[in-house]
N, C-alpha and C positions, 0 to 999 in steps of 0.2 A: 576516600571515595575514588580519588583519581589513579589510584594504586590500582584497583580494582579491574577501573576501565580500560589500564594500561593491559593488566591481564587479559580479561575480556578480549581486547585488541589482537592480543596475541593467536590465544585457544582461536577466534574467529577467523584468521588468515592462515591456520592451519586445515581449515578446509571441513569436510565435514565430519571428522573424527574432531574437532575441536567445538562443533555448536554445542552441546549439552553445555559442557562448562562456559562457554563463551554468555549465554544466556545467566548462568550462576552469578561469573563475576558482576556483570550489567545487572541484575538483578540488586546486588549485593550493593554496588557504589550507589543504586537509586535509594536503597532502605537507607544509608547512613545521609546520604545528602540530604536527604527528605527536601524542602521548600526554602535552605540557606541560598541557592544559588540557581535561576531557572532556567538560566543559559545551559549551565551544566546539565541540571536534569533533563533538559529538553535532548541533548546530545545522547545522555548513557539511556534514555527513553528510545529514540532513533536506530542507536547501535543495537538497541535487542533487538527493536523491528526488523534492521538490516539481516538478525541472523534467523529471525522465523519468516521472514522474507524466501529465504534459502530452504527454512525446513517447511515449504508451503504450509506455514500455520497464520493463514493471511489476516482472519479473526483476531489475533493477536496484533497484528500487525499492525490493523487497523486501529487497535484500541489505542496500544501504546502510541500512536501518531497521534490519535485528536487529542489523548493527556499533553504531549510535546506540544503541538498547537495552542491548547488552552493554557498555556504555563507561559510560553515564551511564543508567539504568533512568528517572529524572524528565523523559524527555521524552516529551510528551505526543502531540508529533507525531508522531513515531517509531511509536506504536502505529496512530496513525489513519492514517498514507500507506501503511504495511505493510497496513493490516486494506484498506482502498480497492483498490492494488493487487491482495490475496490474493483479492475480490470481484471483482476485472476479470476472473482468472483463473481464474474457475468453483473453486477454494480454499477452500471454504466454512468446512471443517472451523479451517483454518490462519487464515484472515479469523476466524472465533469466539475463536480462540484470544490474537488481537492484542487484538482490542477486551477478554476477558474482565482478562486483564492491564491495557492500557489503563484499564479501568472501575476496578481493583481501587486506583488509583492518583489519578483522577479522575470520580467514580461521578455524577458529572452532565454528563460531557463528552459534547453532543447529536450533534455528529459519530461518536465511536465507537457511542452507542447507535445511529445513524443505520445505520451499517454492519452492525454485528448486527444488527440488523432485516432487513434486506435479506438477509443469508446464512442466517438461520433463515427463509425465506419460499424462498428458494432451493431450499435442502435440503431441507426442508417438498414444494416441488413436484416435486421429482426426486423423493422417497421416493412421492409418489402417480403418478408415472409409472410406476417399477419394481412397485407394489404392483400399478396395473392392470392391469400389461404380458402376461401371460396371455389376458386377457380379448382385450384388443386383438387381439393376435396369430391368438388362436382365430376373431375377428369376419374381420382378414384371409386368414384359410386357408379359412373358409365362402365370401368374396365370391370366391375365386379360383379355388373348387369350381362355383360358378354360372356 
């Protein structure tokens, strides 16, 4: 399995001619590790996230992170490609929910505060969109009475 991941490792810092296989090998070291070692699988779980992270396949991202989470809770990645991901995906609530865990585990890790920031800033401006949204709409039914 750790062959695999070394692979993996590779094909991935070869950039984007390398995710296809990169996702194979990590794929590959997870099927033979299966639940001998959850530290490991929590990592060769992370590194796929890391490469569909890049191939904006966040859905995946996501998944593989909460399997990583619910196997081994101490990885740290796990909460940050999830919360990244959950922000790619206008997720705001569920990106809050990554990092606050995340945080509760690593309360200085500038990555996740990184991310919660961004989804309280998010959500912050969607709530003043809908808080407006009256106004606006009353401003567009006047221009369209004129």
């Amino acid at each position: 399995a750790e062959s695999y991941k070394e692979q993996g490792n590779f094909a991935f810092f070869r950039g984007k001619a390398g995710y296809s296989d990169a996702i194979k090998f990590y794929s590959k070291a997870i099927r033979i590790l299966k639940s001998r070692d959850n530290e490991k699988q929590a990592t060769y779980l992370t590194n796929r996230a890391a490469v569909n992270l890049h191939l904006e396949k966040y859905e995946k991202v996501i998944e593989d992170c909460k399997e990583a989470i619910s196997i081994y809770p101490k990885n740290i990645k796990a909460y940050y490609r999830a919360a990244k991901a959950s922000n790619m995906l206008g997720k705001y609530i569920l990106c809050s929910s990554f990092c606050k865990d995340g945080l509760a585990r690593d309360p200085r890790n500038k990555q996740i505060m990184h991310e919660l920031t961004m989804a309280n800033a998010e959500s912050e401006a969607i709530k003043n969109i809908f808080r407006h949204e009256p106004q606006i709409m009353g401003r567009l039914h006047n221009h369209k009475d004129n």
